[in-house]
C-alpha positions as CSV (number, residue, x, y, z in Angstrom):
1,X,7.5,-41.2,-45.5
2,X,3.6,-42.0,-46.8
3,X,2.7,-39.6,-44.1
4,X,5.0,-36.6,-45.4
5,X,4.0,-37.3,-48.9
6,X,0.2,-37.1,-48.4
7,X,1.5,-33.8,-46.6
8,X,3.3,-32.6,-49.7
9,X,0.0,-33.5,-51.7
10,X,-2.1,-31.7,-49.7
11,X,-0.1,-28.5,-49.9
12,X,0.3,-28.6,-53.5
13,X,-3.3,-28.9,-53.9
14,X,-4.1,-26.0,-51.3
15,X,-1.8,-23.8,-53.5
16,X,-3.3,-24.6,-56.9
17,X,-7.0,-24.3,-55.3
18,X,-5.6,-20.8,-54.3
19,X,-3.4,-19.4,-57.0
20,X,-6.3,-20.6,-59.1
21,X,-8.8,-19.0,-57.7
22,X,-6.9,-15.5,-57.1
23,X,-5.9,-15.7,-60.9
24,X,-9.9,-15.8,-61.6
25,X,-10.6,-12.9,-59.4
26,X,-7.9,-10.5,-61.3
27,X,-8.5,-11.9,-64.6
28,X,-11.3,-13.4,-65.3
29,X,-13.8,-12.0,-63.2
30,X,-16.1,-10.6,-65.7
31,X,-17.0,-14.1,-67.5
32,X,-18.5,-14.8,-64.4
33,X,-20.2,-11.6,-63.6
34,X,-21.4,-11.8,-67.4
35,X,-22.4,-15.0,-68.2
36,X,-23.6,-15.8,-71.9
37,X,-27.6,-16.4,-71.3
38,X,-28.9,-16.9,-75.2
39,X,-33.2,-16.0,-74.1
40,X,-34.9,-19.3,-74.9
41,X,-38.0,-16.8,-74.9
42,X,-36.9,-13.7,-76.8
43,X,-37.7,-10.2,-75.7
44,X,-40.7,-8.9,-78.0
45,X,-39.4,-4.9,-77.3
46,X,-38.5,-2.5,-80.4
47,X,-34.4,-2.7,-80.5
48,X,-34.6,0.5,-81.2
49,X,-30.6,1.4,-81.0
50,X,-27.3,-0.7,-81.1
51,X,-23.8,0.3,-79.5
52,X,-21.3,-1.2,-80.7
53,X,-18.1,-1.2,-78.4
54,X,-14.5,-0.9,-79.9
55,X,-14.3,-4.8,-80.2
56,X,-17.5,-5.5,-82.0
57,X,-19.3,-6.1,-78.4
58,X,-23.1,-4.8,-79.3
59,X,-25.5,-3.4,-76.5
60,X,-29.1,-3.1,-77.1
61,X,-32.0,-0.5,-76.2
62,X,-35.3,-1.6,-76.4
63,X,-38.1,0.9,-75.7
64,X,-41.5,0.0,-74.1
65,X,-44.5,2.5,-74.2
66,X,-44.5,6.3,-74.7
67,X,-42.7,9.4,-72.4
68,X,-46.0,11.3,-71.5
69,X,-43.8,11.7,-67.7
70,X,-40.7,10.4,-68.8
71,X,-38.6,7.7,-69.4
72,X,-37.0,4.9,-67.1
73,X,-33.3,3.2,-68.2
74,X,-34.0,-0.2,-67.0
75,X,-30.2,-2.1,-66.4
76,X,-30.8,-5.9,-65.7
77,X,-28.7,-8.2,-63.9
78,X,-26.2,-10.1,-64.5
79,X,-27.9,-12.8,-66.8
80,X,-30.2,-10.4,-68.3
81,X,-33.5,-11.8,-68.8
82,X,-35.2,-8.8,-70.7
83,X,-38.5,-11.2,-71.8
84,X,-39.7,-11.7,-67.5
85,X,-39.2,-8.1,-67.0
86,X,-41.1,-7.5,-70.3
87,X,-44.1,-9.4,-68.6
88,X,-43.8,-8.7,-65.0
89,X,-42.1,-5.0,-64.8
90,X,-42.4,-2.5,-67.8
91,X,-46.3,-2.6,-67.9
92,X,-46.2,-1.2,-64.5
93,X,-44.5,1.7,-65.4
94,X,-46.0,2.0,-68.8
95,X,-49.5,2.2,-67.8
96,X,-48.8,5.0,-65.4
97,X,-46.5,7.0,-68.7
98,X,-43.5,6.3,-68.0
99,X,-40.9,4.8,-71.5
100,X,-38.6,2.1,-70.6
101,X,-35.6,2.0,-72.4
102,X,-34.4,-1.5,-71.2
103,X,-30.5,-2.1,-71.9
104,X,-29.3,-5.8,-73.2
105,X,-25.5,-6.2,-72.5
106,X,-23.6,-8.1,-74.8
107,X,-23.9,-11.6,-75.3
108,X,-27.4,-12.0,-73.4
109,X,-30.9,-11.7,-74.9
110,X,-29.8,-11.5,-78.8
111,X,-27.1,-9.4,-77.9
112,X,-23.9,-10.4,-79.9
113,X,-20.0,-10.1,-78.1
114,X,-19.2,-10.6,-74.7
115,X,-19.2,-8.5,-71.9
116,X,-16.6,-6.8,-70.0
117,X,-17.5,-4.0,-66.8
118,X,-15.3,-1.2,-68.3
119,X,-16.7,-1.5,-71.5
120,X,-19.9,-2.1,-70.4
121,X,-20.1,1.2,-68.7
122,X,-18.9,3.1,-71.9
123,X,-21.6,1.5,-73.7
124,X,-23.8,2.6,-71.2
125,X,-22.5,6.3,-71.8
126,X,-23.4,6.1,-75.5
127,X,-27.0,4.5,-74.8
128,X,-27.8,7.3,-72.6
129,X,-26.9,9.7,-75.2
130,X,-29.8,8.0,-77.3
131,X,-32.4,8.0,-74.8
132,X,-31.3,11.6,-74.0
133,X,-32.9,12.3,-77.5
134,X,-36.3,11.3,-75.8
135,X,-36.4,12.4,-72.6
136,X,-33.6,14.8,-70.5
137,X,-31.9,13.1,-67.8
138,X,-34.1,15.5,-65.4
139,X,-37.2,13.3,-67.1
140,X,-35.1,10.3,-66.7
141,X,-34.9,7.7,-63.7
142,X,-32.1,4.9,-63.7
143,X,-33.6,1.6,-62.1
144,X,-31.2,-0.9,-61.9
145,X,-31.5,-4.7,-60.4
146,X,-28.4,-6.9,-58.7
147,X,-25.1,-6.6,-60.7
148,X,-27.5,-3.6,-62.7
149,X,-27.7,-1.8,-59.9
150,X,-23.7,-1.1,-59.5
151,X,-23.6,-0.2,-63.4
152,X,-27.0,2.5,-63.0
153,X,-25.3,3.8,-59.8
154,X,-21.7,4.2,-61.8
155,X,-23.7,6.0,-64.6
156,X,-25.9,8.1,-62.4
157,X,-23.1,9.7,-60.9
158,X,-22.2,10.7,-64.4
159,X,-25.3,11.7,-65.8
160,X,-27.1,13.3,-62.9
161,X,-30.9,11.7,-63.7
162,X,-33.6,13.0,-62.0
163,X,-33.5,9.8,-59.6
164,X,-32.1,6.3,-59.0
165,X,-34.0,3.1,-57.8
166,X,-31.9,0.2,-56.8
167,X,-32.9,-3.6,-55.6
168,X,-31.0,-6.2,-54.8
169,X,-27.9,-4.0,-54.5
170,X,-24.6,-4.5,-53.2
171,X,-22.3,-2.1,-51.5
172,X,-19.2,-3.4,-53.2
173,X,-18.3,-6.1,-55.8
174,X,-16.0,-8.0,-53.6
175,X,-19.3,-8.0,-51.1
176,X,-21.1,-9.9,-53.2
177,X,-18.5,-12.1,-54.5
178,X,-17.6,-13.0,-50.6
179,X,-21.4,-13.7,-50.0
180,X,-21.5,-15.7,-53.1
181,X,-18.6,-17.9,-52.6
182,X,-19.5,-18.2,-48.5
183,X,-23.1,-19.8,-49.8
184,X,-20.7,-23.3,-51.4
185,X,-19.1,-25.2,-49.0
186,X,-16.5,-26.1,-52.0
187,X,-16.0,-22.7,-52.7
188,X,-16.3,-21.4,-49.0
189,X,-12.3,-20.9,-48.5
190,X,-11.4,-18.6,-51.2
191,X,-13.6,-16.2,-49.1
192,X,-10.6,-15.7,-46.6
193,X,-8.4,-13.8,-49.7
194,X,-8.7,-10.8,-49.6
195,X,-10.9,-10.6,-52.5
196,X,-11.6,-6.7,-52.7
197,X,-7.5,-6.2,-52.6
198,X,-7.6,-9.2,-55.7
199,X,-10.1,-6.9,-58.1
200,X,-8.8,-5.2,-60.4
201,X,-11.1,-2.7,-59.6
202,X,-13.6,-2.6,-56.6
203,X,-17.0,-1.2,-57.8
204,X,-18.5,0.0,-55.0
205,X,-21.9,2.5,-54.2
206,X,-19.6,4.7,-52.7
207,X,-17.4,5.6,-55.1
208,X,-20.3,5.5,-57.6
209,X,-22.1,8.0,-55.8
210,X,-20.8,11.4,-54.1
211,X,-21.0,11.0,-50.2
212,X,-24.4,13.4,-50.4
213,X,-26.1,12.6,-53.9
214,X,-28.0,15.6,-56.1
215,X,-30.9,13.5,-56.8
216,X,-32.9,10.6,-54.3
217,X,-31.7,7.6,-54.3
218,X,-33.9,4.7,-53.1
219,X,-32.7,0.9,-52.3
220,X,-35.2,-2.0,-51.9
221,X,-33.3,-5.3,-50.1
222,X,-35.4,-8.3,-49.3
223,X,-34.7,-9.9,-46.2
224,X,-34.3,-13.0,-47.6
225,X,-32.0,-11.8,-49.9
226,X,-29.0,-14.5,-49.5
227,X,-26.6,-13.4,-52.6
228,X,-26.2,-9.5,-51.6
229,X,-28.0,-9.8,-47.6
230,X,-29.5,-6.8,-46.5
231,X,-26.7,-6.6,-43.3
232,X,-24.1,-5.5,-45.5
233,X,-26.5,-2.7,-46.4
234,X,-27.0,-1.4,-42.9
235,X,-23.0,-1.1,-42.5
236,X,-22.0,2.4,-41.8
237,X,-21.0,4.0,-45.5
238,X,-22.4,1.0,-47.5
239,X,-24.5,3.6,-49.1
240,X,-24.4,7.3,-49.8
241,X,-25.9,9.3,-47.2
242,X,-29.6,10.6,-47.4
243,X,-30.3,7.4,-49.3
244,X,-33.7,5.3,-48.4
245,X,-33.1,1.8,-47.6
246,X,-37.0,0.0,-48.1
247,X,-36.8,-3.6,-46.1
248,X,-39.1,-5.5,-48.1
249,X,-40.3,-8.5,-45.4
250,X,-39.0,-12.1,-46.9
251,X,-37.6,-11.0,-50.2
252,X,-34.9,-12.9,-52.3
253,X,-32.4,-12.1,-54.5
254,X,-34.8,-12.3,-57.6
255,X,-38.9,-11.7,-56.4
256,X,-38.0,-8.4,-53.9
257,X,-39.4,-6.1,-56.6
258,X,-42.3,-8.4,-57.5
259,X,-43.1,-8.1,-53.3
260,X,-42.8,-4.2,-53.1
261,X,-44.0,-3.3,-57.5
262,X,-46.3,-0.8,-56.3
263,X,-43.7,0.8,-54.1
264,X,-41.3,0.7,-56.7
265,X,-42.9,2.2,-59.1
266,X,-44.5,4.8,-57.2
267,X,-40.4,5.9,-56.1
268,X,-40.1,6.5,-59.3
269,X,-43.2,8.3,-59.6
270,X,-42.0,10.6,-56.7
271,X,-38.9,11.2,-58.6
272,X,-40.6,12.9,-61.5
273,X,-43.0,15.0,-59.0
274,X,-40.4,16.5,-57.6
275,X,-37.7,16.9,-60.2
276,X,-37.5,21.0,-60.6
């Protein structure tokens, strides 16, 4: 009787662990793809716009340096972090003429609300209208890092810029959720769901992208990369076709485009040279 209890126990628990976790996936996924991440070091760039969503959620541009080649939309990942990218990024592309206008999702890096993906990607519609009042999107590369580099790949497909740079990339949300959950032993089950079929939406490059994009797109995946791994990269239709994938040699999730900055900037360099 003790035996067929503990039984009963242990069932009941297995269900809650799993109910709870495929309610999370459908409904809640965006707290966790969004976390709230007030900067103890505040960006020192111009705000030079604010979007304000529907529900009071407020994006921010910042712009860095002047267009004398054009301009770069910097999205960030998922817990922002404008000030590092301020010190260890934009000068890079600013000493060689390129503007960065540097997005701030809401509730990250002074930027009030909270963020959801579908909103998120309408804001982003709206800031690219104002940076279109600086440079065209033909003068215009999207650079996009982690979860930034799904939202720049959703928007390039929309605006067309002259090129798209991409590190620490996924080839689907539910790819990087399955990796992430796969790296905690405690959270290691829920990987056998069937996560993409639990989204309520599966972002992925592919539907981003057309199958044969009208502009280059480059990706640069450190080898060490454990949170989106380069393998799932290398799959066949992970990525649009005639894109570059750059192996950078022992690069994490976070320091791959510290390891390859002259390479990365000099993509986008080759992107305005050979924009018509």
């Amino acid at each position: 009787m003790k035996l067929r209890g503990f039984l009963v126990l242990v069932i009941a628990v297995a269900v809650l662990y799993f109910s709870a976790a495929a309610y999370l996936l459908h409904f809640e996924i965006d707290r966790f793809l969004f976390p709230s991440t007030p900067s103890p070091n505040k960006p020192t760039g111009s705000v030079i716009h604010k979007v304000i969503g529907r529900t009071g959620n407020v994006m921010l541009i910042r712009r860095y340096g002047a267009p004398q080649l054009g301009c770069v939309v910097f999205f960030p990942g998922q817990h922002g972090g404008i000030s590092s990218y301020e010190k260890n990024l934009f000068p890079s592309f600013m000493a060689k003429g390129i503007a960065v206008f540097a997005l701030t999702y809401p509730g990250q890096d002074d930027a009030s609300g909270r963020s959801e993906l579908s909103e998120v990607q309408n804001l982003t519609q709206q800031a690219l209208s104002i940076v279109g009042q600086t440079c065209t999107p033909g003068r215009t590369v999207f650079v996009g890092r982690s979860l930034g580099a799904m939202l720049a790949a959703y928007a390039a497909g929309v605006a067309h810029p002259a090129g798209l740079v991409l590190d620490a990339a996924t080839p689907s949300l539910s790819s990087a959720l399955v990796a992430r959950l796969r790296s905690r032993w405690y959270l290691a089950p829920i990987a056998q769901l069937p996560v993409s079929r639990l989204l309520s939406h599966d972002y992925t490059l592919m539907e981003a992208l057309s199958a044969s994009t009208p502009f280059p797109v480059i990706v640069f995946q450190g080898t060490a990369d454990e949170q989106t791994p380069i393998e799932a990269l290398r799959a066949t239709g992970a990525i649009p076709e005639g894109s570059r994938l750059l192996v950078v040699q022992g690069g994490t999730h976070s320091n791959t485009y510290l390891l390859a900055l002259d390479a990365y900037v000099q993509s986008v360099l080759d992107m305005f040279q050979h924009t018509p």
